[in-house]
C-alpha positions in Angstrom: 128.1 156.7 60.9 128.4 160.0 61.5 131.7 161.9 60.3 133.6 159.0 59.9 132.7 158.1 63.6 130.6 154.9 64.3 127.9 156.4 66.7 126.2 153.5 68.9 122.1 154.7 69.6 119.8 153.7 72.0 116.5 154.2 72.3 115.0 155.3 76.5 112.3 156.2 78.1 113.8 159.5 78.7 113.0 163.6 78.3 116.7 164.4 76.7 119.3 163.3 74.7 122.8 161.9 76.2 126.0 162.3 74.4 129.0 159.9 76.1 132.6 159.2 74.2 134.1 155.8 76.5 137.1 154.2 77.0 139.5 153.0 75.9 139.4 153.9 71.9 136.5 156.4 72.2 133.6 154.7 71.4 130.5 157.0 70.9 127.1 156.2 72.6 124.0 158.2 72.2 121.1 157.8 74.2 117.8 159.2 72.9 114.1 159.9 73.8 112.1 157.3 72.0 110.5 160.4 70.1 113.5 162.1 68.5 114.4 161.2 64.9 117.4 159.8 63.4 118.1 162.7 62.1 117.8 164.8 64.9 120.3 162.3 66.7 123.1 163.0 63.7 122.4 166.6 64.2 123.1 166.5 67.6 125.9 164.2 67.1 127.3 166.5 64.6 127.4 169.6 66.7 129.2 167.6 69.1 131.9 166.4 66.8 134.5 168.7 67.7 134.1 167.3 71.4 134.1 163.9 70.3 137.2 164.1 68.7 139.4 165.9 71.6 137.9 163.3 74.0 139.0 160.5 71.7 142.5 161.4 71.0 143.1 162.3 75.5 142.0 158.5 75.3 144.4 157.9 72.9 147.2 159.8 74.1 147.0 158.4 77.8 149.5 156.0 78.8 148.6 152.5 80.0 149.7 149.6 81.8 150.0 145.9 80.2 147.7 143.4 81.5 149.6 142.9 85.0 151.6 139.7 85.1 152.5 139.6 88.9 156.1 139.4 88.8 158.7 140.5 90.9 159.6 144.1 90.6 156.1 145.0 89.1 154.4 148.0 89.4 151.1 148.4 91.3 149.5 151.4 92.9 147.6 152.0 96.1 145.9 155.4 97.4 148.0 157.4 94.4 151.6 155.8 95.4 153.6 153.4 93.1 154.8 150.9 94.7 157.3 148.0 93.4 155.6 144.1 94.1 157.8 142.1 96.0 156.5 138.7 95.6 157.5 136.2 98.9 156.5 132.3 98.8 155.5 130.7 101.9 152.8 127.6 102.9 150.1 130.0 104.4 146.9 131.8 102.9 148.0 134.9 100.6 148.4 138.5 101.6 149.8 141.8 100.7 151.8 143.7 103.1 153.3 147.2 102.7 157.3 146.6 103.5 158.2 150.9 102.7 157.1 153.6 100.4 157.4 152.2 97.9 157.9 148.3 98.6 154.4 145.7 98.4 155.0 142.4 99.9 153.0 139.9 98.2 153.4 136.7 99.9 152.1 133.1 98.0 152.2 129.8 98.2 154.7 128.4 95.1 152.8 127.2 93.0 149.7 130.0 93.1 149.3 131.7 89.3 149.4 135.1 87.9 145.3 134.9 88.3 145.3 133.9 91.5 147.9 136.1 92.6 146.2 139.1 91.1 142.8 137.8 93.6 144.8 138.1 96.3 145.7 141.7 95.6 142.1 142.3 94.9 141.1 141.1 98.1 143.2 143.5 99.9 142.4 146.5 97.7 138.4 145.7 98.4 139.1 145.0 102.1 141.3 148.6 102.5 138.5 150.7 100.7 135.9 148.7 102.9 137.8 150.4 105.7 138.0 154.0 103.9 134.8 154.3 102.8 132.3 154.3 105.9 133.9 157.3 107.3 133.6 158.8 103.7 130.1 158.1 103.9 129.0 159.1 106.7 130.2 162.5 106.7 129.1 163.7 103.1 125.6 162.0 104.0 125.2 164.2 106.9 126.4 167.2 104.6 124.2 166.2 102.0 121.2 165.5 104.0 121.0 162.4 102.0 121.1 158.4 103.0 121.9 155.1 101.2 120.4 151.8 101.8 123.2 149.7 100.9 126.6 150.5 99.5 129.2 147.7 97.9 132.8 147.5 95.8 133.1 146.0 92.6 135.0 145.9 89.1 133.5 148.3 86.4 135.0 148.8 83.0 133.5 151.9 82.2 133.2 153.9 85.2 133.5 154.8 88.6 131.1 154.5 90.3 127.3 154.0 90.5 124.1 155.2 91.8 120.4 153.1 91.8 118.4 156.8 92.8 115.3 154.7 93.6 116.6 151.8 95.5 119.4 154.5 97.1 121.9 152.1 96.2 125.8 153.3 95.3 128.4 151.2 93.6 132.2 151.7 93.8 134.5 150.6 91.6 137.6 148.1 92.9 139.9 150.4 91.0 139.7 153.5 93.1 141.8 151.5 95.6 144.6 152.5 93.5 144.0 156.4 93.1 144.6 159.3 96.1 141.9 159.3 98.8 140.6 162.5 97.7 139.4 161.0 94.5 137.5 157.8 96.4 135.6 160.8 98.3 135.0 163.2 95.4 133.2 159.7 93.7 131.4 159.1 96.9 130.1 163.0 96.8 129.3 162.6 93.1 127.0 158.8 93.6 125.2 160.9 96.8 124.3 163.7 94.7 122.5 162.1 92.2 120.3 161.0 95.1 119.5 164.8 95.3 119.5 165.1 91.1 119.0 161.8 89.0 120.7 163.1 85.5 124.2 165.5 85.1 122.1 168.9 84.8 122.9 171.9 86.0 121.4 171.5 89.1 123.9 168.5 89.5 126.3 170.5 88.7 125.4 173.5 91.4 125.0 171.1 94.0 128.6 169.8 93.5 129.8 173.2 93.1 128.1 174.1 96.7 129.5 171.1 98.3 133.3 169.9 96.6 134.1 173.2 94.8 137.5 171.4 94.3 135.1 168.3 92.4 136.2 169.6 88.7 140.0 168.8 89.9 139.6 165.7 91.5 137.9 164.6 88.6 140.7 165.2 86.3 143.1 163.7 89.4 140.8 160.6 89.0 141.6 160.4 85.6 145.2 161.2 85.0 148.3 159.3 85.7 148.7 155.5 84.3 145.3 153.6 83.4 145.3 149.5 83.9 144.6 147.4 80.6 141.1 147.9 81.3 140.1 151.4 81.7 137.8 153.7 83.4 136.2 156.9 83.3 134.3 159.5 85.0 
């Protein structure tokens, strides 16, 4: 406990010490060289309390969607856009169809749950980014003079995205189907530089500068605007 604030510590095989506040309440994770004290953590911790605090209460003061129930007139977001769900029965396999604007067609079977519905939305958000993304990465891999071995989508509840440096493996989360282009390509930019800098350093931070001068933007883009019941952060 440091200041009132539970502080979560673990212990790496690392040179420096990381400070992270997560979502959704805030929770504070530290983690530390195996060599550094205790008390050298609180210290640390205790500088940063200030920052802490304004990073917990902009998790706290964001507003969130319920745990999506799949109803008619529901809303669900793709690419930045709300859209309202329009749910349709019929005897074939499930799909989601954009009608308008601001109209998704969700067409089921009758007797298909709210779980089941929500996988078929799923499946259409990971088989639209599979269609974004190679055109994404092939650009800022040429730019960046950089190249991945594999790439894949899946659900993370406490970030983005993710980067394996030594395997040159990137991760994207499912989620960033529903948030503006720009922000799927700023994450893109973000996983390919750590191929170039392992930790968030200022030379990670000059590189991005160099490249998506607009990254500092897209980043708070990423995270404004309605979160889902589970959340995520970058």
């Amino acid at each position: 406990m440091v200041g009132g604030i539970t502080v979560e510590v673990v212990r790496k095989t690392i040179k420096n010490l990381h400070l992270g506040v997560y979502p959704p309440h805030g929770r504070v994770r530290v983690a530390a060289p195996l060599a550094v004290s205790d008390e050298a953590v609180r210290l640390a911790v205790v500088s940063k309390l200030g920052w802490i605090k304004r990073q917990q209460a902009k998790f706290d003061a964001q507003s969130r969607q319920s745990q999506r129930e799949m109803i008619q007139g529901e809303s669900h977001y793709f690419l930045g856009r709300r859209y309202r769900l329009n749910v349709i029965t019929h005897d074939k396999a499930g799909k989601v169809v954009l009608r308008t604007k601001t109209i998704m067609d969700l067409y089921v079977r009758q007797e298909t749950t709210a779980e089941q519905r929500e996988r078929v939305l799923q499946r259409w958000y990971r088989e639209k980014l599979r269609e974004l993304i190679p055109p994404l990465l092939e650009k800022w891999q040429q730019a960046l003079g950089v190249q991945v071995t594999h790439w894949g989508i899946k659900k993370m509840k406490t970030k983005w995205g993710g980067c394996n440096v030594e395997a040159k493996r990137i991760w994207l989360n499912l989620e960033l189907a529903k948030r503006p282009v720009q922000c799927l390509e700023y994450i893109i930019v973000h996983e390919l530089v750590h191929l170039l800098e392992r930790r968030h350093n200022e030379r990670f931070t000059a590189h991005m500068e160099k490249v998506l001068p607009s990254w500092k933007s897209l980043r708070a883009l990423l995270n404004r605007g309605p979160l889902g019941h589970e959340v995520w952060k970058y």
